[in-house]
C-alpha positions in Angstrom: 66.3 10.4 155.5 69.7 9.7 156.5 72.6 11.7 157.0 74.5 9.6 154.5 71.6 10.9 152.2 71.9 14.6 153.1 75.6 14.5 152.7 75.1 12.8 149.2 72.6 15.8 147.7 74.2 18.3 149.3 77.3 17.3 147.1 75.3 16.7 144.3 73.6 20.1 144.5 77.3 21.8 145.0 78.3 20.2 141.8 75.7 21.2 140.2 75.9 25.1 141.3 79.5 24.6 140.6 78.9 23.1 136.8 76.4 26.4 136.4 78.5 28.9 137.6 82.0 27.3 135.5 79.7 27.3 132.3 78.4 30.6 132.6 82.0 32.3 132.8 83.2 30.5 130.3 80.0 32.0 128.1 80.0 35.4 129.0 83.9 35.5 129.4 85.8 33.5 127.2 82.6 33.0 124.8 82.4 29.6 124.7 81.5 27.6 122.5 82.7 29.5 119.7 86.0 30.0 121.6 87.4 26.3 122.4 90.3 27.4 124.0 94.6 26.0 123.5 94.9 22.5 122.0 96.3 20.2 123.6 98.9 19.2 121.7 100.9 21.8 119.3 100.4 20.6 115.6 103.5 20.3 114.4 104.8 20.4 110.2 106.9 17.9 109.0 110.3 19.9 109.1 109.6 20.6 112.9 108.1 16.5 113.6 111.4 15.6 111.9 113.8 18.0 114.2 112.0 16.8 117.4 112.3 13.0 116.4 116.0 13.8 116.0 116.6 15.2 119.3 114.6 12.3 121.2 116.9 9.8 120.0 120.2 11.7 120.8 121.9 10.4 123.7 123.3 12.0 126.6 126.3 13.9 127.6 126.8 11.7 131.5 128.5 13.4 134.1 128.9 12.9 137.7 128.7 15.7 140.0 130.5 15.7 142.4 133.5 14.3 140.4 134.6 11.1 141.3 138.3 11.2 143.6 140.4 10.0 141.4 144.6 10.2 142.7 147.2 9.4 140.4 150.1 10.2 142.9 150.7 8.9 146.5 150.2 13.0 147.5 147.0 13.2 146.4 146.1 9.8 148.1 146.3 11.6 151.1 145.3 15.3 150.3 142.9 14.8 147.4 143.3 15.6 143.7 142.1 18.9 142.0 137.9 17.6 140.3 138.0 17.1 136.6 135.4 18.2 134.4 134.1 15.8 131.5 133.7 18.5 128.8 132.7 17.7 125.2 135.8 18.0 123.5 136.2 19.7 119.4 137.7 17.4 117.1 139.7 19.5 114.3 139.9 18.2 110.9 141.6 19.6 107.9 139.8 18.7 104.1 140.8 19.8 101.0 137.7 21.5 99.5 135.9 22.0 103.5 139.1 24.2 104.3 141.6 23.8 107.5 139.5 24.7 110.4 137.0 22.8 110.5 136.0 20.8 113.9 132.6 18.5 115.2 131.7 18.0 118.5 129.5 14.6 119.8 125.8 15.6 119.5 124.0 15.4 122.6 120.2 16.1 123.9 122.0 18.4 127.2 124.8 20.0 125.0 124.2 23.4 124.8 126.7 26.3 123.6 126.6 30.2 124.2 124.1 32.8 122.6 125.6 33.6 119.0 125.7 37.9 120.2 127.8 36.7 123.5 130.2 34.1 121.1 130.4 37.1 118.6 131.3 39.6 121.4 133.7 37.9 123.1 135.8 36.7 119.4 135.4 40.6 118.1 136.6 42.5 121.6 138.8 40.0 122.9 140.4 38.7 119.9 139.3 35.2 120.3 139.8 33.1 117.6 140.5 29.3 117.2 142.5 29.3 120.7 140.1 29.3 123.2 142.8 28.2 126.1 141.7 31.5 127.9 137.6 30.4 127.8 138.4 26.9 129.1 140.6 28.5 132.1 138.1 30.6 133.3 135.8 28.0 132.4 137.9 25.0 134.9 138.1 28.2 137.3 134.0 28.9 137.4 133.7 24.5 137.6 136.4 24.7 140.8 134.7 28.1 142.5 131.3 26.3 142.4 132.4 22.7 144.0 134.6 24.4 146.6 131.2 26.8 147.5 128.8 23.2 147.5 131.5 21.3 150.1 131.6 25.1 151.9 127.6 24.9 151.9 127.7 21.2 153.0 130.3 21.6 155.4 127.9 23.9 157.1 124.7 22.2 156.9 127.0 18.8 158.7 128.3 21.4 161.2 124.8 21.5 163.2 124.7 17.7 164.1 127.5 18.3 166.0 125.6 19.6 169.2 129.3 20.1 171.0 130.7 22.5 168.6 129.5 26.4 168.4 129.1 27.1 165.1 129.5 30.6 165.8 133.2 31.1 167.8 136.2 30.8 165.4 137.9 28.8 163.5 134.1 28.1 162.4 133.0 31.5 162.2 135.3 32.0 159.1 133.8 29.1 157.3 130.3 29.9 158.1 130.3 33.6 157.1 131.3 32.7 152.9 128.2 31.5 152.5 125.8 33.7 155.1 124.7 36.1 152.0 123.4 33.0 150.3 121.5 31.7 153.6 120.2 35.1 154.0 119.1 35.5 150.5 117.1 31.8 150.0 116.0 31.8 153.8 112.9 33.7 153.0 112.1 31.7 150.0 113.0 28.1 150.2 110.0 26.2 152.4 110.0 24.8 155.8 109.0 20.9 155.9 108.0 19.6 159.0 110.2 22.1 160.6 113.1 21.6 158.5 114.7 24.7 156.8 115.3 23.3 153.3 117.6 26.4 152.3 120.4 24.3 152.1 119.6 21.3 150.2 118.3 23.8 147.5 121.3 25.8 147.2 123.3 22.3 147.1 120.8 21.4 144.6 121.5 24.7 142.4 125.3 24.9 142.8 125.6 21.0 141.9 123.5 21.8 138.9 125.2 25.0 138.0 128.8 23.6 138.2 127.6 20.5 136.3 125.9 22.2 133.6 129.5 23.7 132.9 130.6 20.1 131.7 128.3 20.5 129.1 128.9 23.8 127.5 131.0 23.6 124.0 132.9 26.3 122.7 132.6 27.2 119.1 135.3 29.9 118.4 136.0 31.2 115.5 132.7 30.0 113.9 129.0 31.1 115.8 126.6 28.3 117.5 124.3 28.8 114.7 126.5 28.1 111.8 127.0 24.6 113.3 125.3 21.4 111.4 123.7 17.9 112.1 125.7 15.2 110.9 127.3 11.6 110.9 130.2 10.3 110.8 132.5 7.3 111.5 133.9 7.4 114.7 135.9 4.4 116.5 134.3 2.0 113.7 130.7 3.6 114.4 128.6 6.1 113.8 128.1 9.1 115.7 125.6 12.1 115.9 127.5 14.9 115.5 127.5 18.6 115.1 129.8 20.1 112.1 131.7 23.4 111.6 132.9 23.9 108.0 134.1 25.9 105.7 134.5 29.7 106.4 133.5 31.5 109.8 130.9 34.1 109.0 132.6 36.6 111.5 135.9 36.4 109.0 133.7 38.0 106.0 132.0 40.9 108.6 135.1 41.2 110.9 138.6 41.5 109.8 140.4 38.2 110.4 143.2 38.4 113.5 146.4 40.2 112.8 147.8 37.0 114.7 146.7 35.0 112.5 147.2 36.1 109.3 150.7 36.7 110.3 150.6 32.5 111.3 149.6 32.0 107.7 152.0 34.1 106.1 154.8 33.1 108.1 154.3 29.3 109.0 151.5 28.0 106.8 152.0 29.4 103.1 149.4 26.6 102.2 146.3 28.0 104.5 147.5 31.6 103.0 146.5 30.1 99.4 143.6 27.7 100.1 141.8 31.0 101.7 143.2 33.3 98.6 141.8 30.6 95.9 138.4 29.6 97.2 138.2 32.9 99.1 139.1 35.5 96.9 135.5 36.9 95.3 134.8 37.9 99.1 136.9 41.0 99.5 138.4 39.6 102.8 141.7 40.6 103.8 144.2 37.3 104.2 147.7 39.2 104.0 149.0 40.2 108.1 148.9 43.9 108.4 152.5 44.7 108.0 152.4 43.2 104.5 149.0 45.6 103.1 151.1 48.3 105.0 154.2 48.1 102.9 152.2 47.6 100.0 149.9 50.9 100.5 153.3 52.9 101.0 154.7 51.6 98.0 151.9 52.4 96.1 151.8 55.9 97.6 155.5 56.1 96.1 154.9 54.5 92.8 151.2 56.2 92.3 152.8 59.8 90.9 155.2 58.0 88.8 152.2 56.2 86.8 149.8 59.4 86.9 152.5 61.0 84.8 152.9 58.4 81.9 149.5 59.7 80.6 151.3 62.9 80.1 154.7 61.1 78.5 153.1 61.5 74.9 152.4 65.4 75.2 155.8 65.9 77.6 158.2 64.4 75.0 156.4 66.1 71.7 157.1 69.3 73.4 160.9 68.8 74.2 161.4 67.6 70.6 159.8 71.0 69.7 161.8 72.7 71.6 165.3 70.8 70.7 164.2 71.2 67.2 164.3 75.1 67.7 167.3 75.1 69.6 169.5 73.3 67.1 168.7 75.8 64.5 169.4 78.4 66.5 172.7 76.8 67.3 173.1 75.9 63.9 173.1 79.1 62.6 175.5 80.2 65.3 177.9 77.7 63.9 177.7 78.5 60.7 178.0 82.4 61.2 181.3 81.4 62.9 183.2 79.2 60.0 181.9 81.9 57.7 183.4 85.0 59.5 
């Protein structure tokens, strides 16, 4: 016998051992037959079939990351422009049954928006309504602290080629400490390959996908994520996928509306003031600024004793005709004592 043989039922025999031992844990253990284990594939219904044939024909949200340079002025030729981010941008829309703060945003497979708890925190403690200026500031802000930390992290991985140059003696020293707590962190997880630290292509791969991931999130203020609904509709002579907010935010019937903007509607727009009062007004919601329900609690505190005593006007004015009754006969009889005497 060969060794080509030997070789060849030695493997067959390990196979073999290996088929026994497989099937007999999966008997005693996971009692198999009976038990056949996950399915493959999840069986979906028709409602969910139908949502996930939606999503795979969405499109999606491009981006590039890091922005392109794009100067408009002869200074920033020379010393760069500040990155722009592509963000998904609410179209407002007024409708005279839908109401006037409606909006849709363009429907995308990576669009994503916050948690609805987070959204409803930030409108209910931070009084953040329609404007959402302050969000998208801090939201630029987050997009320019992220690509100023990748060309920091870059910077630094391009600083080693150069043999010459200490990384470790000032003016580099500076540079390289902002991002030592990161190094130090991913150094004992991130994998050596060949001898090459991949730390910092991973944390260039995670900040790039970080800061771009901010060109995707859409703010929904005052209305939550969830109240948000598939759609179509005509834009630039085609239609669009899109994702509608209509009608009234659910956080105006749990939540008092803004003072701010009540007082907007009762000072500037009279016709919001009445469109939410006529369509609105079975709700017990609260459209009049605060000012306004205050004057008209003290002036019902004023006028409330006044109209708990006309219930008494019947018995208050038979009594003071009794009583002028007896007093003109009194004074009657006076008289008359007089012209007689």
């Amino acid at each position: 016998m060969t060794l080509a043989n030997k070789i060849l039922d030695f493997k067959v025999v390990f196979v073999s051992g290996l088929e026994s031992l497989t099937e007999q844990i999966a008997t005693k253990v996971f009692h198999y037959p009976q038990n056949l284990g996950m399915s493959i594939t999840p069986e979906y219904d028709a409602k969910q079939q139908s949502m996930v044939d939606y999503l795979s024909q969405l499109p999606v949200h491009q981006t590039n990351f890091p922005p392109p340079a794009a100067p408009a002025t002869l200074s920033q030729v020379f010393f760069g422009n500040f990155p722009d981010m592509s963000r998904i941008d609410r179209t407002f829309y007024e409708h005279k049954s839908d109401g006037f703060y409606n909006f849709y945003v363009p429907n995308y497979k990576n669009i994503f928006f916050l948690p609805d708890w987070f959204s409803q925190w930030l409108q209910t403690n931070f009084n953040i309504s329609v404007d959402t200026t302050s969000l998208e500031i801090i939201q630029q802000s987050l997009f320019l602290g992220l690509i100023g930390f990748f060309f920091l992290v870059e910077f630094r991985m391009k600083l080693y080629w150069f043999l010459t140059i200490n990384p470790y003696t000032r003016p580099w020293i500076y540079l390289i400490s902002l991002t030592d707590w990161i190094q130090d962190f991913m150094t004992g997880l991130s994998p050596v390959m060949l001898g090459v630290d991949l730390t910092a292509p991973i944390i260039l791969g995670l900040t790039g996908k970080l800061a771009d991931s901010l060109n995707h999130l859409v703010f929904t203020m005052p209305f939550l994520p969830s109240e948000g609904q598939p759609g179509k509709m005509m834009i630039d002579n085609e239609v669009q996928d899109v994702i509608l907010f209509r009608y009234l935010p659910s956080l105006w019937f749990t939540d008092p509306i803004p003072n701010q903007l009540r007082e907007f509607w009762y000072t500037e727009r009279l016709d919001i003031l009445n469109f939410m009062k006529k369509n609105y007004a079975n709700l017990d919601i609260e459209f009049l600024p605060d000012r306004i329900l205050k004057d008209l609690s003290q002036h019902q505190q004023i006028t409330k004793p006044l109209a708990d005593n006309l219930s008494h006007l019947p018995e208050l004015s038979s009594n003071l005709i009794c009583k002028l009754s007896v007093n003109s006969d009194h004074i009657f009889n006076i008289v008359m004592d007089k012209f007689i005497t």
